[in-house]
C-alpha positions as CSV (number, residue, x, y, z in Angstrom):
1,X,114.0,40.6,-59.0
2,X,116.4,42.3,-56.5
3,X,117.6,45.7,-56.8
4,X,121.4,44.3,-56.2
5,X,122.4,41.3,-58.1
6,X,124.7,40.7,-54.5
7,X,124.2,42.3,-51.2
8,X,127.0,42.2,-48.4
9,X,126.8,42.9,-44.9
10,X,129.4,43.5,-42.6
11,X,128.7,43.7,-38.8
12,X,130.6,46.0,-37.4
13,X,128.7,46.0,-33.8
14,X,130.5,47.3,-31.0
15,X,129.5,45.8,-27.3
16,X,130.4,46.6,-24.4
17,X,134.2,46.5,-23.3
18,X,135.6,43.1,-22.6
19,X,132.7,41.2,-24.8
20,X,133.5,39.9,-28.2
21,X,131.8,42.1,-30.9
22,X,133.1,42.4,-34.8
23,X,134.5,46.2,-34.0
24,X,137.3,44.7,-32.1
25,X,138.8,43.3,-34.9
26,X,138.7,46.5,-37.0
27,X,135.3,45.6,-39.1
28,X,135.0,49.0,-39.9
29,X,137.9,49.3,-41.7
30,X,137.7,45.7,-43.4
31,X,134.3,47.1,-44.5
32,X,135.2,50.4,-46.2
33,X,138.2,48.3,-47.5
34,X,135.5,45.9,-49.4
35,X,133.5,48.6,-50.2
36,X,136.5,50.5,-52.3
37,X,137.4,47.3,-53.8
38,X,134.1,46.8,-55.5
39,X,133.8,50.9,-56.4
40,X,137.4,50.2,-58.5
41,X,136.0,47.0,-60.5
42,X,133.8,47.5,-63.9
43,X,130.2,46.8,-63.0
44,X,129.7,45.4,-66.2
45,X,132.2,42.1,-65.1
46,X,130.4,42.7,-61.3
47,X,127.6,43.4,-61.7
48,X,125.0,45.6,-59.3
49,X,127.1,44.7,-56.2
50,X,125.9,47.0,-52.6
51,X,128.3,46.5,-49.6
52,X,126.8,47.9,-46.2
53,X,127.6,47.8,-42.1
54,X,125.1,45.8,-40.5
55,X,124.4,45.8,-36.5
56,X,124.9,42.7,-34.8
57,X,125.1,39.7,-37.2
58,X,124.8,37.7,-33.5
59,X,127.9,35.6,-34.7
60,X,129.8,37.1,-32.2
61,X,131.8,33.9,-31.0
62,X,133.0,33.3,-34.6
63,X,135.2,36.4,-35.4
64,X,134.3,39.0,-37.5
65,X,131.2,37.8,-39.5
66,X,129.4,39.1,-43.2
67,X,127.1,37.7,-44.9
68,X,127.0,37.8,-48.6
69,X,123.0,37.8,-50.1
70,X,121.2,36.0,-52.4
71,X,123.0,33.3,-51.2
72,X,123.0,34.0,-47.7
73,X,126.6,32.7,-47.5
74,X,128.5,33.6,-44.2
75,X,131.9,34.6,-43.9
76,X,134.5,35.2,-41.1
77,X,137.8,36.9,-42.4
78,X,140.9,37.9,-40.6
79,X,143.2,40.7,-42.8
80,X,142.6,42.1,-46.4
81,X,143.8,39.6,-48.2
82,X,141.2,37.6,-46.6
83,X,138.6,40.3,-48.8
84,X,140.5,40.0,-51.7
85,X,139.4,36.5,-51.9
86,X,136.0,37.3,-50.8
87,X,135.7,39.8,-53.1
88,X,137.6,37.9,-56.2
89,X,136.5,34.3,-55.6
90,X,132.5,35.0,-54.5
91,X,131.9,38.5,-56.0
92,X,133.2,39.0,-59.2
93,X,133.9,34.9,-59.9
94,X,130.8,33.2,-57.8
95,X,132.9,30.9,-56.1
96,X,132.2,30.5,-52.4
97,X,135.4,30.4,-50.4
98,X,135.1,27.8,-48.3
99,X,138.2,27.8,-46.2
100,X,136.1,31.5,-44.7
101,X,133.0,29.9,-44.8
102,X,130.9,29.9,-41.6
């Protein structure tokens, strides 16, 4: 049995200038934004959900990339309302989104 009942990852890899990476499309931020999200809902409708930066996801071509465990469901996302529904849909209501499915 898993420690978390979900695990996200968000890359937040910064390359070198010039070459696509997650950190030019503000990952960090989208990250801590998640991660705040989740601390605000009630665990007991959540559950034991753990959001973390990851190095390079290697999806570099495909935008800014997490990946959401067990199910190993991959995500690209462009503003915060694109985490809402990450969060709301897959998270709390275990529906993959599949419009930001990679």
């Amino acid at each position: 049995m898993s420690y978390f009942d979900k695990h996200v990852f968000f890359c937040t890899n910064q390359r070198e200038e010039g070459e696509l990476c997650c950190a030019n499309h503000d990952a960090q931020a989208m990250r801590d934004y998640a991660k705040a999200r989740i601390k605000k809902l009630d665990k007991k409708d959540t559950g034991n959900i753990r959001v973390n930066s990851a190095g390079c996801l290697d999806r570099c071509g495909e935008g800014p990339v997490l990946v959401i465990y067990p199910e190993a469901v991959w995500y690209t996302y462009v503003d915060q309302s694109d985490i809402d529904e990450i969060v709301d849909s897959h998270l709390v209501g275990n529906q993959v989104v599949e419009r930001l499915k990679i």
